[in-house]
C-alpha positions in Angstrom: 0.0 0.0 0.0 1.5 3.3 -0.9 1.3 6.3 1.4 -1.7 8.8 -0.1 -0.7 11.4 2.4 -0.1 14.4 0.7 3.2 16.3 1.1 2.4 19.3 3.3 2.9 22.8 3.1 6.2 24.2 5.2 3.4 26.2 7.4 1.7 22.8 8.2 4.5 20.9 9.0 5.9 23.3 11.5 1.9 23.3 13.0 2.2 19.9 13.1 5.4 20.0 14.5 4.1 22.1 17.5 2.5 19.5 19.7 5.9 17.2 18.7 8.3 19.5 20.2 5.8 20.2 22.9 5.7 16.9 23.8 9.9 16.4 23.3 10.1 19.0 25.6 8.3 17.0 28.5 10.2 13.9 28.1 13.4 15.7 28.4 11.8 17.6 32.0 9.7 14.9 33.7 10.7 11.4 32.0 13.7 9.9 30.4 15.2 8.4 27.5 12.5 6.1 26.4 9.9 9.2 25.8 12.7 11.4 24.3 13.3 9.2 21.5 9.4 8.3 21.1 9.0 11.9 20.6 11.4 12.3 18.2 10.8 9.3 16.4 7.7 10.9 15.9 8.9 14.1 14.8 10.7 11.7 12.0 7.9 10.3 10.9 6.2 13.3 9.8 5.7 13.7 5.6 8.1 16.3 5.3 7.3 19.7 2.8 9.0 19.4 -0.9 11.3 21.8 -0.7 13.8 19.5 1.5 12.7 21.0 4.7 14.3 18.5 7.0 13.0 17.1 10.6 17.0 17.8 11.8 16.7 21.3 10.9 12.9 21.9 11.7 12.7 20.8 14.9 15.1 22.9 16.6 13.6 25.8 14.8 10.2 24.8 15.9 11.8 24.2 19.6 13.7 27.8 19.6 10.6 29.3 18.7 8.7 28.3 22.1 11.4 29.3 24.4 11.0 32.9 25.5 13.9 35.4 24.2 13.4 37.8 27.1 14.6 34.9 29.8 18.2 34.9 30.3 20.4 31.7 29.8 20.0 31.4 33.8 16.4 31.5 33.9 15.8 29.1 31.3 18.3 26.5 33.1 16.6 27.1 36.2 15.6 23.9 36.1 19.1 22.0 36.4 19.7 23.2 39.4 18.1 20.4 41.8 20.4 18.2 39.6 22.6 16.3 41.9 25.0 14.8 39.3 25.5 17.0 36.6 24.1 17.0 32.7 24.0 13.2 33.1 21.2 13.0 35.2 18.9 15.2 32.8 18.2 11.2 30.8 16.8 10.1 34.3 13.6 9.5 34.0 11.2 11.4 36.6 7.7 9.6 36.2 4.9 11.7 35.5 1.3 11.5 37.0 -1.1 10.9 34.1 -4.5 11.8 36.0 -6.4 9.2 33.5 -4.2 6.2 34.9 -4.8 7.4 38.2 -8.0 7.4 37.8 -8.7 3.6 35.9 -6.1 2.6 38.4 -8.5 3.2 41.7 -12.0 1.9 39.1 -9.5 -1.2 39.2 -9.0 -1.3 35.6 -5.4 -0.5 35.4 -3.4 -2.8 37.3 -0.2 -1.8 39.1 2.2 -3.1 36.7 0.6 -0.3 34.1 0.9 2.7 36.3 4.2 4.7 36.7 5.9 4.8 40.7 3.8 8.4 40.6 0.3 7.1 40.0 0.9 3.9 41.9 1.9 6.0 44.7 -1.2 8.0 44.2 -3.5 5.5 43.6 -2.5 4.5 47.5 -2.7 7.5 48.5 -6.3 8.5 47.5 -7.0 4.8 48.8 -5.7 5.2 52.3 -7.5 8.6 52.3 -10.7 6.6 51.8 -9.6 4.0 55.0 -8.8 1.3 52.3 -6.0 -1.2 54.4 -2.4 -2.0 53.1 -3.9 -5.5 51.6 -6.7 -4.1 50.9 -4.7 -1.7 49.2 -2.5 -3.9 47.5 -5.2 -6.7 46.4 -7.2 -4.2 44.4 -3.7 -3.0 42.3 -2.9 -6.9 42.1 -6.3 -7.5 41.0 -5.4 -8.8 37.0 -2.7 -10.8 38.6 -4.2 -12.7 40.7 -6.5 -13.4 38.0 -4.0 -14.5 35.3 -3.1 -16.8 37.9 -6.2 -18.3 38.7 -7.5 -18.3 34.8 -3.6 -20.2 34.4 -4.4 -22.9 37.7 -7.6 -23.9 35.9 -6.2 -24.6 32.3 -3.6 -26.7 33.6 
C-alpha cells in the first residue's frame, strides 16, 4: 500500500510539529530516554514539505521558537539546578502523573504493573485517604494478577 498522504505545506509541518516538540520538551523535563526518543521518532515520521525541509533542521527551529527570548540563559536553566549529578542525570527519568491512569487505576481497571511509581503512589494514597487497608490496598492494584493466575491454575 503506498502512502496517499499528501506532502504538506512548510506552514503545516511546523503546525504539526508544535505539539511534537511540545511533547519532546516534557520527556526531556519529567521522563527519560525512552519518551525522548518516542518523541522524536515521531517528529521523524512526519511527511516532510517538498522543498527539503528537514525534521534535523525543523525541529530545533520549531523548539527555539517556544522558548522565551526575554529569559536569560539562567532562567531558562533554572531547572538544572536540583540536579545532583550533573548534565548526566537530565536522561533520568522522573515519572509523570497521568490523572487518567490514576483514575482507571482506583475503578481497578489498570493494574499496578501499568501505572508509573507516581500514580501507583497516588492510587494508595487516595486509597488510604478513603480508610482502604495495606492488603486491601494492594489486592485491588494486584487485581489482574491474581486473575491470570487463577485463569492459568484452571487450564492446567
Amino acid at each position: 500500500m503506498t502512502n496517499t498522504q499528501p506532502t504538506p505545506s512548510r506552514e503545516d509541518y511546523a503546525t504539526r510539529l508544535v505539539p511534537i516538540a511540545a511533547r519532546l520538551v516534557a520527556a526531556v523535563h519529567d521522563e527519560g530516554p525512552d519518551a525522548i526518543l518516542s518523541a522524536l521518532n515521531r517528529a521523524r515520521a512526519l511527511p516532510t514539505p517538498a522543498d527539503g525541509t528537514r525534521v534535523e533542521d525543523a525541529l530545533p527551529v520549531v523548539l527555539a521558537a517556544m522558548v522565551d527570548p526575554a529569559r536569560t540563559p539562567r532562567q531558562l536553566l533554572a531547572w538544572t539546578t536540583e540536579l545532583d549529578h550533573g548534565p548526566a542525570e537530565l536522561l533520568v527519568a522522573r515519572p509523570r502523573l497521568n490523572p487518567a491512569a490514576v483514575e482507571l487505576g482506583l475503578a481497578g481497571r489498570l493494574p499496578r504493573h501499568a501505572l508509573n511509581s507516581a500514580e501507583v503512589a497516588e492510587v494508595e494514597r487516595i486509597l488510604r485517604r478513603r480508610g482502604w487497608t495495606a492488603e486491601e490496598i494492594a489486592a485491588h492494584l494486584d487485581a489482574d494478577q491474581a486473575a491470570s493466575s487463577d485463569e492459568a491454575g484452571v487450564a492446567a
